[in-house]
Every structure is written in structure tokens, then in C-alpha cells.
N, CA, C and O of each residue as an XYZ file, in Angstrom:
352
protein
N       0.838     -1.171      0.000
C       0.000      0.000      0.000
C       0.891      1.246      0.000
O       1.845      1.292      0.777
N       0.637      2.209     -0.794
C       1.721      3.580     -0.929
C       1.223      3.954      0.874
O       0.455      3.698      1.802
N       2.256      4.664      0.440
C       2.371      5.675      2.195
C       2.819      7.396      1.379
O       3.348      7.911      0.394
N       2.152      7.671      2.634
C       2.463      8.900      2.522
C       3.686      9.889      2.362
O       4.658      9.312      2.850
N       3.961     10.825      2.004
C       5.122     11.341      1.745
C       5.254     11.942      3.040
O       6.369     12.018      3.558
N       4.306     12.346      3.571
C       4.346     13.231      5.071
C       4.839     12.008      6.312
O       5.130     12.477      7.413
N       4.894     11.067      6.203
C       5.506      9.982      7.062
C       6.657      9.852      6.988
O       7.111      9.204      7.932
N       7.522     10.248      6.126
C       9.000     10.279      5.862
C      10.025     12.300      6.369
O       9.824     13.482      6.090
N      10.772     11.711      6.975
C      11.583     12.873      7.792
C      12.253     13.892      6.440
O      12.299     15.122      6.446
N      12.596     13.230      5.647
C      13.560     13.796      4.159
C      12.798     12.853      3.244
O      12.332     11.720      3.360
N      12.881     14.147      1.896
C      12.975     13.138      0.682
C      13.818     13.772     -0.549
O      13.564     14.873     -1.039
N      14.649     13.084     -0.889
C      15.904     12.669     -1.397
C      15.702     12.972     -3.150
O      15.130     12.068     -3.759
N      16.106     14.079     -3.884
C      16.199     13.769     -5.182
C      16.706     12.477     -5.869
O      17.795     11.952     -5.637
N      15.634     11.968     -6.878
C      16.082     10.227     -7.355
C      17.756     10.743     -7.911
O      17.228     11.085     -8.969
N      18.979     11.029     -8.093
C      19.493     11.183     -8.550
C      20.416     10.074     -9.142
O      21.085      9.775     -8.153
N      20.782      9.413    -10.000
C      21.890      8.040     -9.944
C      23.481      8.435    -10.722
O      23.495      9.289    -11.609
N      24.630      7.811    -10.342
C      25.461      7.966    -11.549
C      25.120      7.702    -12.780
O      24.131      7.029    -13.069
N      26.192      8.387    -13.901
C      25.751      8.166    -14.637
C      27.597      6.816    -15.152
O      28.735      6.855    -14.685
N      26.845      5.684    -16.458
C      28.110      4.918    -16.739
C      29.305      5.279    -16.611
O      30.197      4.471    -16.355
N      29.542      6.775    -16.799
C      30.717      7.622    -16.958
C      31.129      7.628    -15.017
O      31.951      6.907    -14.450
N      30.714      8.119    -14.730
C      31.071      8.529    -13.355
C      31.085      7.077    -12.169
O      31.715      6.924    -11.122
N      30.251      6.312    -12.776
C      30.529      4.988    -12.235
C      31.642      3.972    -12.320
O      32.332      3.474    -11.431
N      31.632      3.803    -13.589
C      32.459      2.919    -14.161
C      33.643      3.280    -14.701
O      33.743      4.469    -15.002
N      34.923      2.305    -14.984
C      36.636      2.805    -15.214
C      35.703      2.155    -16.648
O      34.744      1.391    -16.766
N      36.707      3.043    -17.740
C      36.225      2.724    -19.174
C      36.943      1.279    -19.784
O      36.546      0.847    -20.867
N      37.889      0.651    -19.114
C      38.688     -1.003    -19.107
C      38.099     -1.772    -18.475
O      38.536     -2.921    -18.401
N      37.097     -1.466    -17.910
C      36.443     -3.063    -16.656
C      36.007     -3.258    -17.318
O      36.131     -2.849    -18.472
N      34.776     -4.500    -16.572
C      33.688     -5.093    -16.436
C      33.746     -5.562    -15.597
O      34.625     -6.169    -14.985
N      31.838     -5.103    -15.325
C      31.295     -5.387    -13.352
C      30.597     -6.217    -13.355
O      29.739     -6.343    -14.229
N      30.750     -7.014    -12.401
C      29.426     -8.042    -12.211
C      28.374     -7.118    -12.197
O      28.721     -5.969    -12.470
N      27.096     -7.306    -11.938
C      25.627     -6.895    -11.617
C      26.003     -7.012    -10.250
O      25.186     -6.205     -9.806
N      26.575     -7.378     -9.327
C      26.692     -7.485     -7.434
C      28.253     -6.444     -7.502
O      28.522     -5.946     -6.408
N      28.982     -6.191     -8.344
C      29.948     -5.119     -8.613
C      29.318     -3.433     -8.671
O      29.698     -2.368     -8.183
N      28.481     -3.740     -9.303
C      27.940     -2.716     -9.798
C      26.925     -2.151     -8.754
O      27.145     -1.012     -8.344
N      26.009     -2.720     -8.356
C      25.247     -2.518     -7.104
C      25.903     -2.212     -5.961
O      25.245     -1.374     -5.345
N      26.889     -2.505     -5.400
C      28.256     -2.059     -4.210
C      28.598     -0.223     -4.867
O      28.377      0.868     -4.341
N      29.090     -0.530     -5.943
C      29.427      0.913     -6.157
C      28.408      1.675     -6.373
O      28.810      2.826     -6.206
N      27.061      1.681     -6.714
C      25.958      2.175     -6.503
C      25.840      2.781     -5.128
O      25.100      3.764     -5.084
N      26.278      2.496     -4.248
C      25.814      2.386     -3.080
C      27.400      3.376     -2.152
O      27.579      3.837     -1.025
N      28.204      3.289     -3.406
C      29.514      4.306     -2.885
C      30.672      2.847     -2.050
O      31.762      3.005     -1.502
N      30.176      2.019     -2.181
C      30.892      0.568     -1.574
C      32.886      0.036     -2.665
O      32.727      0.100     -3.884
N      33.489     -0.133     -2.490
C      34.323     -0.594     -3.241
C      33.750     -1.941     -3.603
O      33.065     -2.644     -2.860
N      34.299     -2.342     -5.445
C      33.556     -3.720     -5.745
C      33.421     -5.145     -5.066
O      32.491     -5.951     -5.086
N      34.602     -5.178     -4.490
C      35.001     -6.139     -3.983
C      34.720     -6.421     -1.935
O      35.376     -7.215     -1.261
N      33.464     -5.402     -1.346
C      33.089     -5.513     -0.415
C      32.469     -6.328     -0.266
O      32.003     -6.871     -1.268
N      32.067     -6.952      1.342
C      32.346     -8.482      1.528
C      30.425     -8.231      2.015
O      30.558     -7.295      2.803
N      29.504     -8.408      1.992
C      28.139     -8.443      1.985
C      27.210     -9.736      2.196
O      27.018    -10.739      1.509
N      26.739     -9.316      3.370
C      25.637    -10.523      3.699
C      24.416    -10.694      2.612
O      23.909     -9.719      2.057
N      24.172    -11.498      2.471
C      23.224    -12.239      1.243
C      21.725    -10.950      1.015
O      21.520    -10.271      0.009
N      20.978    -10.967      2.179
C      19.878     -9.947      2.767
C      20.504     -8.370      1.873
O      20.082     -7.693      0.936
N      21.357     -8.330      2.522
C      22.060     -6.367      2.051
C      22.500     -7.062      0.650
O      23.480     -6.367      0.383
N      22.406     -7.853     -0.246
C      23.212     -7.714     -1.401
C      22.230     -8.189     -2.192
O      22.433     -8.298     -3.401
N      21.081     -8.523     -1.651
C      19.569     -8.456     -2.056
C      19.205     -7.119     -2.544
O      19.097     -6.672     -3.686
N      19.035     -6.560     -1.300
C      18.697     -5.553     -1.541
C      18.900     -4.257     -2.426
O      18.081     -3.519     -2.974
N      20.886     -4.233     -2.349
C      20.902     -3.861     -3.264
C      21.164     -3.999     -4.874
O      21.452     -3.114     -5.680
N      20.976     -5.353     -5.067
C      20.466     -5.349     -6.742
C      18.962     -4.897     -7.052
O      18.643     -4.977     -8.238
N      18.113     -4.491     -6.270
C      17.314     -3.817     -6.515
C      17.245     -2.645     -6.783
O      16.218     -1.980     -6.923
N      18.807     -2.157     -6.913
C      19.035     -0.693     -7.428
C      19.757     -0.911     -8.565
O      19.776      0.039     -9.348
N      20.390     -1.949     -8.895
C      21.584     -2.099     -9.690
C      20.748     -2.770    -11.170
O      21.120     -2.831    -12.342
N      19.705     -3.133    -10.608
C      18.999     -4.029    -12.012
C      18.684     -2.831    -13.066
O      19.149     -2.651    -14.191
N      17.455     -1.848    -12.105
C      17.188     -1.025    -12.534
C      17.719     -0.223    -13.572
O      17.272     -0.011    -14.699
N      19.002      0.294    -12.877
C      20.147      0.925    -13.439
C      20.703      0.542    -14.815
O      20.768      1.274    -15.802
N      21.068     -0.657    -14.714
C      22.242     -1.684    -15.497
C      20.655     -1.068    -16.944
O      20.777     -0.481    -18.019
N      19.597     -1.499    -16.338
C      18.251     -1.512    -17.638
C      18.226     -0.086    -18.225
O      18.310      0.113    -19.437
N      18.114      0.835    -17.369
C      17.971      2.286    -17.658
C      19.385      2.959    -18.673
O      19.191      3.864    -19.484
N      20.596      2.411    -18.473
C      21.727      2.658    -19.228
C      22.246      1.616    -20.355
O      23.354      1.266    -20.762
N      21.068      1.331    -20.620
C      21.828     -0.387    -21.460
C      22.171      0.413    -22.836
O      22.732     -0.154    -23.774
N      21.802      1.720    -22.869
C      22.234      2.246    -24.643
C      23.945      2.860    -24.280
O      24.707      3.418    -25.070
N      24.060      2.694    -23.563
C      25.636      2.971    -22.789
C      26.743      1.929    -22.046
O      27.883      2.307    -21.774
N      26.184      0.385    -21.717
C      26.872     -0.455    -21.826
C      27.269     -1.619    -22.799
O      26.648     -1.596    -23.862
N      28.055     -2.495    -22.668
C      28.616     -3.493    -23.460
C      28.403     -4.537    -22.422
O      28.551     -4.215    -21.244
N      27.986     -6.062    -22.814
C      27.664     -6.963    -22.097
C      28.665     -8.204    -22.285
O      29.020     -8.562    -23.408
N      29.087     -8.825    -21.129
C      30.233     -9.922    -21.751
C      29.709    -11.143    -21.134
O      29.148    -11.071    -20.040
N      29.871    -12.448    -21.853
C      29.166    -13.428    -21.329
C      30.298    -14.136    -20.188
O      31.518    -13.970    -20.201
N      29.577    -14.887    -19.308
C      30.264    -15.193    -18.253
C      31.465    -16.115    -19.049
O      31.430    -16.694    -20.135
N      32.338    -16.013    -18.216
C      33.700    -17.138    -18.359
C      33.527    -18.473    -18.032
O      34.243    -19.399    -18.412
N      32.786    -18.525    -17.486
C      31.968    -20.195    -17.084
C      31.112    -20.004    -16.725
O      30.611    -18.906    -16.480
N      30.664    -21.117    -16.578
C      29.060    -21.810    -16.275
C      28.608    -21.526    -14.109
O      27.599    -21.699    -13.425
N      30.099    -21.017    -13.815
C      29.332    -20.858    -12.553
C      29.786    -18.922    -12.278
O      30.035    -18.371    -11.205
N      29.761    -18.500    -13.238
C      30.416    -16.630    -12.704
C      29.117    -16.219    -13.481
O      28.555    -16.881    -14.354
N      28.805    -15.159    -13.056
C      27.741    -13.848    -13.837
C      27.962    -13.762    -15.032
O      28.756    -14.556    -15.537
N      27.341    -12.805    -15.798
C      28.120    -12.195    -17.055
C      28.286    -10.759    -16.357
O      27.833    -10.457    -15.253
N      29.090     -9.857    -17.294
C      29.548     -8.587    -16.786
C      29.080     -7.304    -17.781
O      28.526     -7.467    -18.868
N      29.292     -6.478    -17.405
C      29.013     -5.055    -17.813
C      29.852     -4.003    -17.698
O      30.303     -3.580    -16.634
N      30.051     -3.606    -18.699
C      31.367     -2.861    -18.724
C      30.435     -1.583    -19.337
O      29.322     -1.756    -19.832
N      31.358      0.236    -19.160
C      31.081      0.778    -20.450
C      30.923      0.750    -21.881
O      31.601     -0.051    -22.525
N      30.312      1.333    -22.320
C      30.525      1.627    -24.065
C      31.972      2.560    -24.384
O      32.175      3.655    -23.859
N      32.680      2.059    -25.106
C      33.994      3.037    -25.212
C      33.528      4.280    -26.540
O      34.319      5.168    -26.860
């Protein structure tokens, strides 16, 4: 059920990085890479299952909203992600 806006103390312009300001133009991020630095986290922070839930619920979004600005690489095996890098 929505809630009210008057129940909340602050509200926050949606603002997000953009590929440029996120991403080094030589990587590729996992989708759980990418969601950490979303969040101002270095990639490689160590995250309980619950918090790394949560935040791919920012990172999906994202990764969808910029897809005319990334490049997609298929995983290296059958048990890693695939990755997301910039568009050069």
C-alpha cells in the first residue's frame, strides 16, 4: 500500500550515476559489482546475502535504464555472472 510522503523525515532527489562517473572505461562489473558501487561501496566488499539483495534492486534497474551505454560480456563459465562494462 503507498504511504504517505508526510511519514518520511527527508525526501531525497532520485538522482543516480551516470556509466561515466561509475564505471573505469577497461572493466567489467558483475551486476553485485555494480550494485556495491551504486551504493559508494568498493567492488570487492564483503556483503551478507539480505544487504546484497537488496541492493540489486538498485543495480537491475540501473544496469536496464543505461543499457544504450553499456557493453555486455558473457560469463567465463558456467558458474560466474556475465559482466558489464562501459561503451567506449
Amino acid at each position: 500500500m503507498p504511504i504517505p510522503k508526510s511519514e518520511f523525515d527527508q525526501l531525497h532527489p532520485c538522482d543516480f550515476y551516470t556509466p561515466e562517473e561509475l564505471l573505469e572505461a577497461d572493466r567489467m562489473y558483475t551486476v553485485y559489482e555494480i550494485a556495491r558501487l551504486l551504493q559508494g561501496l568498493e567492488p570487492e566488499a564483503e556483503l551478507d546475502r539480505e544487504t546484497e539483495d537488496i541492493l540489486l534492486d538498485w543495480a537491475i534497474p540501473w544496469i536496464m535504464n543505461n543499457a544504450d551505454y553499456l557493453v555486455v560480456a558473457e560469463p567465463r563459465s558456467e558458474d560466474e555472472p556475465g559482466y558489464y562494462g562501459r561503451e567506449s
